[in-house]
KETITI-267753 format. One record per residue (C-alpha): x, y, z. Coordinates in steps of 0.001 Angstrom, whole numbers, padded with zeros to 6 digits, always signed. Example, Ala and Ser with C-alpha at 12.3 -4.5 7.8 and 13.67 -1.06 7.14 Angstrom:
<nodes>
+012300-004500+007800/+013670-001060+007140/
</nodes>
This chain:
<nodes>
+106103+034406+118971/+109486+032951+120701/+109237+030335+117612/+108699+033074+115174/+111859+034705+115976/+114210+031552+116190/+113105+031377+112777/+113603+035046+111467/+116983+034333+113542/+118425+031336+111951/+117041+032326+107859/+118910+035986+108784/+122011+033673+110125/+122231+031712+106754/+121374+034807+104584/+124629+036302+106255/+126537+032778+106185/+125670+032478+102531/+126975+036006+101604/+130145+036083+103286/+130495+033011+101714/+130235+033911+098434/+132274+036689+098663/+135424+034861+099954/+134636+032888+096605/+134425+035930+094548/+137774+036916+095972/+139467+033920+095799/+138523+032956+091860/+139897+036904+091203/+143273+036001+092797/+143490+032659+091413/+142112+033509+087329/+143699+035981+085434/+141932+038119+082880/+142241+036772+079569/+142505+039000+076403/+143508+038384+072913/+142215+038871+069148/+141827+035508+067088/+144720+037216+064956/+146743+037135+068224/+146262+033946+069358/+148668+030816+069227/+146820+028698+066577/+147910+024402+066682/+146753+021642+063986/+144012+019545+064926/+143245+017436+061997/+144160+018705+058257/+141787+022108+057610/+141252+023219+061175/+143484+024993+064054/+142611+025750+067425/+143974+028086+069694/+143396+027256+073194/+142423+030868+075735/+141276+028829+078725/+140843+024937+080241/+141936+022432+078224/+139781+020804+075579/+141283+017027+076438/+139981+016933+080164/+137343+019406+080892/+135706+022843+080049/+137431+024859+077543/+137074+028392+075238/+138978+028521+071513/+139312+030345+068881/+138670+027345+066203/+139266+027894+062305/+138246+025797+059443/+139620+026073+055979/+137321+027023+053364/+135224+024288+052361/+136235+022160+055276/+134099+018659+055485/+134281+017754+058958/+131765+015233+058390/+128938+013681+060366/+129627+013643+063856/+127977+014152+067567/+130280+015307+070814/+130002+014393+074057/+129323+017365+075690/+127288+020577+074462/+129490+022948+072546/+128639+026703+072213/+129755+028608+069018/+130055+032377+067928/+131001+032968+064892/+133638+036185+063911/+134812+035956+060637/+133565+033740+057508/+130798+031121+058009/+130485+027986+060182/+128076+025487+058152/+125670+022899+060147/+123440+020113+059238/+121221+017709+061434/+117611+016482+061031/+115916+019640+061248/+118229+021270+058155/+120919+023269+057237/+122330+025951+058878/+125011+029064+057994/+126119+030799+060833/+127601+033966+059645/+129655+036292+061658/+128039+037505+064825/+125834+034573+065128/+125738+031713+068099/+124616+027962+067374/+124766+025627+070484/+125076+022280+069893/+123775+019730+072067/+125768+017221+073381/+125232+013558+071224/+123207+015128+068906/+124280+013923+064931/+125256+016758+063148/+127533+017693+060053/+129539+020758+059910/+132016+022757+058163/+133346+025896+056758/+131983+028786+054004/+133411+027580+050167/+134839+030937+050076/+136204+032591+053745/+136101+029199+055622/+135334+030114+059144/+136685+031569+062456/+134585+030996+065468/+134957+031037+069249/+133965+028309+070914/+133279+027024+074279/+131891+023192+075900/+130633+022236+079157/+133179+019086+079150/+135701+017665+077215/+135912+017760+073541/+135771+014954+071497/+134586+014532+068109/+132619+011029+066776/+132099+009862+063480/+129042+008677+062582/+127230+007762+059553/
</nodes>
C-alpha cells in the first residue's frame, strides 16, 4: 500500500510539474510572438527568380521554418526539382500546377498539396491566373534542379 501511494504521489507530482510547465511556455511564446495578420494583397512581395515573388509573414526561408505568400506568373515553368525539407501549400487565388511519378496535379484555390521533402517533382502556375498560394516548410527552403 505505502508503495502504491509513493507512486500515485510522484505521477500526481509530474502531472503538476508538467502543467505549470507548459503554461509558463504558453505565456512566454504569447509575450515573445506577435499576432500576425495580413491579406496576400497587403503583403510586401520580393523577386525570387524571374516569374515568382514571395512575401515573407514569419521565419525566414534561408535558415529555418518559414510561412509566405508565394506567387507565380501565369504559365510559370519552375521546372523539375525536389527541396530539402517538406513544404505545405494552400492555394488562394489561380492554380498551383504539380507533377511527380504518380501524375499531374492542379491545385485550385482552397486546396492544400504537401510536398515531401526530396521528393522529384515539377511545378508551376495556371496558363491563365498564374497562382497565389501560402506556403509553409518544416526547414529551410531551397530549391534543386534535377532532371
Amino acid at each position: 500500500m505505502k508503495q502504491y501511494l509513493t507512486v500515485i504521489a510522484v505521477a500526481v507530482a509530474l502531472t503538476v510539474a508538467w502543467w505549470f510547465e507548459s503554461v509558463h511556455s504558453a505565456v512566454k511564446q504569447a509575450k515573445t510572438k506577435p499576432v500576425i495578420l495580413t491579406t496576400p494583397d497587403e503583403a510586401n512581395y520580393k523577386e525570387l527568380v524571374p516569374g515568382v515573388t514571395r512575401a515573407v509573414l514569419w521565419g525566414n526561408p534561408d535558415k529555418g521554418p518559414y510561412g509566405a505568400f508565394t506567387k507565380f506568373k501565369p504559365g510559370m515553368d519552375v521546372g523539375m526539382h525536389t527541396h530539402t525539407n517538406d513544404v505545405w501549400l494552400v492555394v488562394t487565388k489561380g492554380a498551383y500546377l504539380y507533377k511527380d511519378d504518380a501524375g499531374e496535379k492542379r491545385v485550385g484555390a482552397g486546396s492544400f498539396i504537401r510536398i515531401p521533402g526530396k521528393l522529384k517533382h515539377w511545378s508551376g502556375g495556371d496558363a491563365k491566373d498564374g497562382a497565389l498560394f501560402y506556403e509553409e516548410a518544416s526547414g529551410k527552403f531551397d530549391l534543386i534542379p534535377v532532371k
